[in-house]
Every structure is written in C-alpha cells, then in structure tokens.
C-alpha positions as CSV (number, residue, x, y, z in Angstrom):
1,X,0.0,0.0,0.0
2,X,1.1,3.3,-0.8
3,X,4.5,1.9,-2.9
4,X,5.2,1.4,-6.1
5,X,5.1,-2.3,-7.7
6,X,5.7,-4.2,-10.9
7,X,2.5,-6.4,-10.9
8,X,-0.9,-5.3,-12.6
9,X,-3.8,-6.6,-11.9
10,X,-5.8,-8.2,-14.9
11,X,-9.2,-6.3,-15.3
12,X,-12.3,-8.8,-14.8
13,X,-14.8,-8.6,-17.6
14,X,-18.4,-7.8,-17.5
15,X,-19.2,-11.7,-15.4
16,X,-16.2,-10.6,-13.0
17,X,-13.8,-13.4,-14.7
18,X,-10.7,-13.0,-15.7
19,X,-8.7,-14.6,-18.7
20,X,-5.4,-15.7,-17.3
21,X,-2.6,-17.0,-19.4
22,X,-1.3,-21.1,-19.4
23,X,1.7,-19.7,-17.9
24,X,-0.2,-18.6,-15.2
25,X,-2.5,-21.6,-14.4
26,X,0.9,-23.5,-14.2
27,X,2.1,-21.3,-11.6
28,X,-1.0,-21.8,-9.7
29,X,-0.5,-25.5,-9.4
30,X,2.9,-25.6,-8.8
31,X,2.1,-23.1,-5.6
32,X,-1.1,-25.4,-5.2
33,X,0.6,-28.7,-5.1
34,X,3.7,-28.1,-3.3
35,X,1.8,-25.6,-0.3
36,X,-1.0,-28.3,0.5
37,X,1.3,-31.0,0.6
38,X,3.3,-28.8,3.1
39,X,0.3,-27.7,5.4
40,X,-0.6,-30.9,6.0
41,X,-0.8,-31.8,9.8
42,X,0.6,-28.0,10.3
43,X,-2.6,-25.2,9.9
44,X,-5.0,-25.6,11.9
45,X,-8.7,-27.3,11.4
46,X,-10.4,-24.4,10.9
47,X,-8.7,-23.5,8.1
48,X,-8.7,-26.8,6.7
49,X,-12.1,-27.3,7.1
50,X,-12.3,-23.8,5.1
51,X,-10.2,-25.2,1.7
52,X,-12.7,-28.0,1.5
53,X,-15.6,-25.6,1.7
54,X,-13.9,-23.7,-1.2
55,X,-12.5,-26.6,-2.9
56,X,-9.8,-24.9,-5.5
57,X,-8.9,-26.2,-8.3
58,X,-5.3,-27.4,-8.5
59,X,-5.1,-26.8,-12.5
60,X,-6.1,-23.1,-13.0
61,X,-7.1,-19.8,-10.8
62,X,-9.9,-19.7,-9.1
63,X,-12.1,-16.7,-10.7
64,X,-13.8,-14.4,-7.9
65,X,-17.0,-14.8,-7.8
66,X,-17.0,-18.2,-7.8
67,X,-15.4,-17.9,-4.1
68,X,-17.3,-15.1,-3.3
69,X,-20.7,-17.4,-4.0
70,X,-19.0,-19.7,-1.1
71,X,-18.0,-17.3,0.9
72,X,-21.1,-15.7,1.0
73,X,-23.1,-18.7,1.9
74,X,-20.8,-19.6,5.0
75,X,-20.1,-15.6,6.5
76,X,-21.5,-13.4,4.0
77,X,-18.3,-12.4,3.1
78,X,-17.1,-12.0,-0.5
79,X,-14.0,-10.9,-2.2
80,X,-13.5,-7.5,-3.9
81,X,-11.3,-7.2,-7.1
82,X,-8.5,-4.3,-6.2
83,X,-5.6,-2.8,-9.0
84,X,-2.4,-4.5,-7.1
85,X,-1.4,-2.2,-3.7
86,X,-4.8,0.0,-2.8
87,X,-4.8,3.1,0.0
88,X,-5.4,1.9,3.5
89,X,-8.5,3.5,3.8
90,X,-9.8,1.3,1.0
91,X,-8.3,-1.5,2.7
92,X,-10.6,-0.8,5.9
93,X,-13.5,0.4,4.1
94,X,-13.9,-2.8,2.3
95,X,-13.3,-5.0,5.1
96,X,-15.6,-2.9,7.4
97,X,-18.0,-3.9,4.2
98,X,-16.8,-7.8,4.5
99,X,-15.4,-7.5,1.0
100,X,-11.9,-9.1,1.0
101,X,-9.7,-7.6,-1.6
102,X,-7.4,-9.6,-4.3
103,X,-5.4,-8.3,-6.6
104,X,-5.7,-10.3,-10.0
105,X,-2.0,-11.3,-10.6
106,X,0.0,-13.9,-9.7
107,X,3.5,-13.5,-8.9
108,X,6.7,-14.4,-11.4
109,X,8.3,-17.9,-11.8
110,X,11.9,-16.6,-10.1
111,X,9.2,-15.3,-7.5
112,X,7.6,-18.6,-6.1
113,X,9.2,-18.9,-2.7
114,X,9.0,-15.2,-1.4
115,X,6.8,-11.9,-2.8
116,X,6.6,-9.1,-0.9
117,X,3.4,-8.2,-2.4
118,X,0.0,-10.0,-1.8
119,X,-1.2,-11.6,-5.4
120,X,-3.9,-13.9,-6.0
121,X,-2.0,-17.1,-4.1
122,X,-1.7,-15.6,-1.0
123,X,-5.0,-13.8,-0.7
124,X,-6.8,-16.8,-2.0
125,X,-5.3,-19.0,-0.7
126,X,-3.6,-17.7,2.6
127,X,-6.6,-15.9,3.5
128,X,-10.3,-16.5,1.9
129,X,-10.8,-20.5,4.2
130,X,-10.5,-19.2,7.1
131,X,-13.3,-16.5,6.2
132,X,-15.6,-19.5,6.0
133,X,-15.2,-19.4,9.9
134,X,-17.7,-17.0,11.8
135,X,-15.2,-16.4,14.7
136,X,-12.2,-15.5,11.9
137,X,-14.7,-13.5,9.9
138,X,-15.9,-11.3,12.5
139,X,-12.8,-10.6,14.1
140,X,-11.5,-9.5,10.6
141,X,-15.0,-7.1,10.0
142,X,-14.4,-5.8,12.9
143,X,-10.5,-4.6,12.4
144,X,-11.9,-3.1,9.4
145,X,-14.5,-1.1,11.1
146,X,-12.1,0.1,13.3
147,X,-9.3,0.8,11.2
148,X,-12.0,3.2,9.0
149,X,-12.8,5.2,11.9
150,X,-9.1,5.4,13.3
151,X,-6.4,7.7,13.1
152,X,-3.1,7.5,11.2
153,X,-1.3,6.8,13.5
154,X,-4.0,4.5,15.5
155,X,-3.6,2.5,12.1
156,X,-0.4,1.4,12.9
157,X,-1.3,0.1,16.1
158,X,-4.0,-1.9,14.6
159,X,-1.8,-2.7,11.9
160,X,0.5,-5.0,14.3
161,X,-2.8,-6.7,15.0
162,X,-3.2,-7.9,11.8
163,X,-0.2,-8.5,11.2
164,X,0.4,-10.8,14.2
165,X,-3.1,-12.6,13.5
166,X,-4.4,-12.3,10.6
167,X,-1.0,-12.5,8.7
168,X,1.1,-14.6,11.0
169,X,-0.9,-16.0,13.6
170,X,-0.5,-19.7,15.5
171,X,-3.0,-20.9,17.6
172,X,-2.3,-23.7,20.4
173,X,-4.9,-26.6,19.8
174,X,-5.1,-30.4,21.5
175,X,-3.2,-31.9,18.9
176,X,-0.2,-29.4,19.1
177,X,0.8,-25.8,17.2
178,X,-0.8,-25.2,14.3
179,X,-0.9,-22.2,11.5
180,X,-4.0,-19.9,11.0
181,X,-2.5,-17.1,9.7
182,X,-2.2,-16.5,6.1
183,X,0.5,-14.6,5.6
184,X,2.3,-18.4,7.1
185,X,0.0,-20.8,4.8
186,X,1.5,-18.9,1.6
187,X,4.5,-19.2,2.5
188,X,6.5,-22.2,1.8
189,X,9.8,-21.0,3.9
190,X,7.9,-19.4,7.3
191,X,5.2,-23.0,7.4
192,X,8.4,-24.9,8.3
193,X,10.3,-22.1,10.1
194,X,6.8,-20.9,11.6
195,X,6.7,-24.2,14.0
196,X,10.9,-24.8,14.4
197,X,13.0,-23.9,17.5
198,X,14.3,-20.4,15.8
199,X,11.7,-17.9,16.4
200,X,9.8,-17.0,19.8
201,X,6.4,-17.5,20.1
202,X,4.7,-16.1,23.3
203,X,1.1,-16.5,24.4
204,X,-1.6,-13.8,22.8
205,X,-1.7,-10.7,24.8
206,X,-3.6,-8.0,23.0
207,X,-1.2,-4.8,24.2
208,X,1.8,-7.0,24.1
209,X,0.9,-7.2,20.4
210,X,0.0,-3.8,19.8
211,X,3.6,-3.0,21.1
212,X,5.5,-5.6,19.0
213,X,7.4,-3.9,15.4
214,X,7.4,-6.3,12.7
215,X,9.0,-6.5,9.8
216,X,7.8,-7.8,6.0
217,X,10.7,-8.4,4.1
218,X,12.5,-11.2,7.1
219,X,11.4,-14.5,8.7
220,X,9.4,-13.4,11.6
221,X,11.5,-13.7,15.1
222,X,8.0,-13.6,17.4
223,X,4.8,-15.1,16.9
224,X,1.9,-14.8,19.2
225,X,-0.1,-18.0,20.0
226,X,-3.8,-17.8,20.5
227,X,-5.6,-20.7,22.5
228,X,-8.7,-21.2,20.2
229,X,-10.4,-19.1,17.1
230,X,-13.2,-18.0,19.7
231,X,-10.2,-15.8,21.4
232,X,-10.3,-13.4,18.1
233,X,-14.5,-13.3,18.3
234,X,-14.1,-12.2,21.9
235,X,-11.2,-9.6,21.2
236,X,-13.4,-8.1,18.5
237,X,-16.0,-7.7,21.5
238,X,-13.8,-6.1,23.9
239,X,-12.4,-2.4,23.3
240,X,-9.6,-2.6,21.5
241,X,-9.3,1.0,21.0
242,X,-8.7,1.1,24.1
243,X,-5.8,-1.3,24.7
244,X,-4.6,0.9,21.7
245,X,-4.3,3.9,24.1
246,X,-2.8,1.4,26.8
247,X,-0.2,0.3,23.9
248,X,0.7,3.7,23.1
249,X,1.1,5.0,26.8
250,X,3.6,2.4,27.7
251,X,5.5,2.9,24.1
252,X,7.0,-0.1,21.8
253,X,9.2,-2.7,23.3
254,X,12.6,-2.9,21.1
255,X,12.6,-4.7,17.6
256,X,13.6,-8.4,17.6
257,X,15.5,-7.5,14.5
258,X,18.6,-5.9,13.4
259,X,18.5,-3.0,11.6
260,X,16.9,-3.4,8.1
261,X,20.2,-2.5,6.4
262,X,21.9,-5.5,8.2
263,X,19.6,-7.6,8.5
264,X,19.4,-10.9,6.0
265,X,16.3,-11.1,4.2
C-alpha cells in the first residue's frame, strides 16, 4: 500500500472473470501442489475445514465470484477485485463492508518462494478459508471497522494486529501448534520455520501485540499464540481501541531484528 510495484492486476470482464494465461495456471498449481502437501498436519482445522468448503482447483485460478458465491453462503463475506497495492483507507472500508480484496496477478516464476506483495496465491489462498469461519470472519469485519474510523497513527497500532493474527498468527490446539495465519499458509519457507526452534512465540496478549514492530521483508522472530479461534470473536467484543491507548502510553518494546540494512532477508 502506498508503494510502487511491478505487478498489474488483470481487469475482470463484465461476469467478474478473468482470462489468465497457461503460464499462469501453471504457476498456480505448482504453488497449489507443493503448499498443500506442506500444510498438512501444520494449519490448523479451521482453516482446513475452510479449503474444503472452497475446494480450489489445482489446475487453473480460481475466478472471484466463484469464491465469493461460497464465501457468501458460509459468512457473507465475498471478495473484492482491487488494482495490485490499494490506499489503506480502501483497505478498511472494504473490510468494514466484508469485502476481501485480491489483486488479480500472480507472482513471477523466479518469485515462487517469497513476494513481498500480496497476489492472487496468497489472498486466496492464505486468506479467503478461514473466512468461511464466523469467529475468523468477524474478528476481521471488525478490524476493518475500526481501522476506518481510526487515526493514522491508530492505524499502525491496529496494523501489528493484523499483522500478528491475521498474517502470521499460530493458535495452540489439543493436537499441538498449528498455523491460521495467512500470511504463514503462503508461504513455503515461514510453514516450516513458523513451528521450528528459531523464532519465539509467546502466548496472545492484545497490548503485548500492539507493542511488538514487525518487519515484511525477514522471517518473523516472534509469533503470538492464541488458544482457540473463539479468542479473536471475543477480542473483536472487547475495546480494542482502548488497549490501543494502553499500547501507546507504555510505548513499543525494542525490535527483535537488526537494523533493516543488516539484516538478511
């Protein structure tokens, strides 16, 4: 959002479908075959639960309103055609309107195993199953709500709640770790690294969270762990605005990273 980028989307025609190349099918089931393979026994039920609602194809991409159909018979949610990176406030308004955005582009062959940018793998498949949950989906209608009616720089705030749930969230279950967020499941390098003995993960505390930098471009040092999906439903009924005021008072702890020009990628 807000930077420049070398993807464009493909424009949908007058059905909302879009006419993607062979190149780009292929792409799709190479990221298809060798993600779900990985997943398995590693994100959690709800999601998987979600991918067999929505049942993608393996052999070419999925066109929107075909999972927008599903997704509105499960949450009500659908998903919203964007042009690549979109303004933040577009970001909240259309999830405060349970409109998911995807950009219409998938990323280039050299780019399989990392894109900084979200394309059509990642939000489809990172992010739209776990939209088939109720829990899930009003937790993320409500960040959009709020992050419409926040400030600028309440927006960042808010941001690391995304970024360490929505995005990059683990959630403790009875059969182990597992992976809900989507910004893991896309990801073929962070679903191993996600669950290994590298990075810290510490239990979910909303302020703690609020007061954690991140990074995009590196391997995440810290995850936060959530101990069922009902915790987000229940967060999106508290006041989170005001744990944001709580956040800001006591400041940001110190980034788990080096400095970005030191820092490997």
């Amino acid at each position: 959002m807000g930077k420049g980028t070398d993807y464009v989307s493909h424009q949908p025609d007058e059905r909302g479908h879009v006419e993607y190349s062979d190149a780009e099918h292929e792409t799709w089931s190479i990221l298809m075959d060798r993600q779900m393979s990985l997943i398995q026994g590693k994100a959690c039920d709800e999601y998987m639960q979600g991918l067999d609602q929505l049942a993608f194809s393996h052999d070419h991409i999925p066109q929107l309103p075909e999972v927008s159909a599903k997704l509105r018979k499960a949450t009500g949610w659908e998903v919203a055609h964007v042009p690549s990176l979109i303004p933040f406030s577009q970001f909240f308004d259309l999830l405060a309107n349970k409109r998911f955005p995807a950009a219409t582009f998938i990323r280039k062959r050299e780019e399989l195993d990392y894109l900084q940018e979200p394309d059509i793998f990642h939000e489809l498949f990172g992010h739209t199953p776990l939209l088939t949950n109720p829990y899930f989906a009003e937790f993320t209608h409500t960040y959009g709500k709020l992050g419409l009616a926040a400030s600028k720089e309440d927006r960042i705030f808010l941001a690391r709640m995304y970024w360490f749930t929505v995005e990059f969230g683990l959630i403790q279950t009875p059969d182990g770790l597992r992976i809900y967020g989507g910004g893991i499941l896309s990801s073929i390098g962070e679903t191993d690294y996600c669950l290994s003995d590298k990075p810290q993960r510490k239990p979910f505390d909303i302020v703690d969270v609020l007061r954690t930098p991140y990074r995009i471009d590196i391997m995440q040092p810290i995850y936060y762990v959530i101990d069922d999906m009902k915790r987000l439903f229940d967060l999106a009924h508290t006041d989170i605005m005001a744990r944001v005021e709580e956040a800001k008072a006591l400041g940001l702890f110190p980034p788990a990273y080096p400095p970005k020009d030191t820092a490997a990628a």
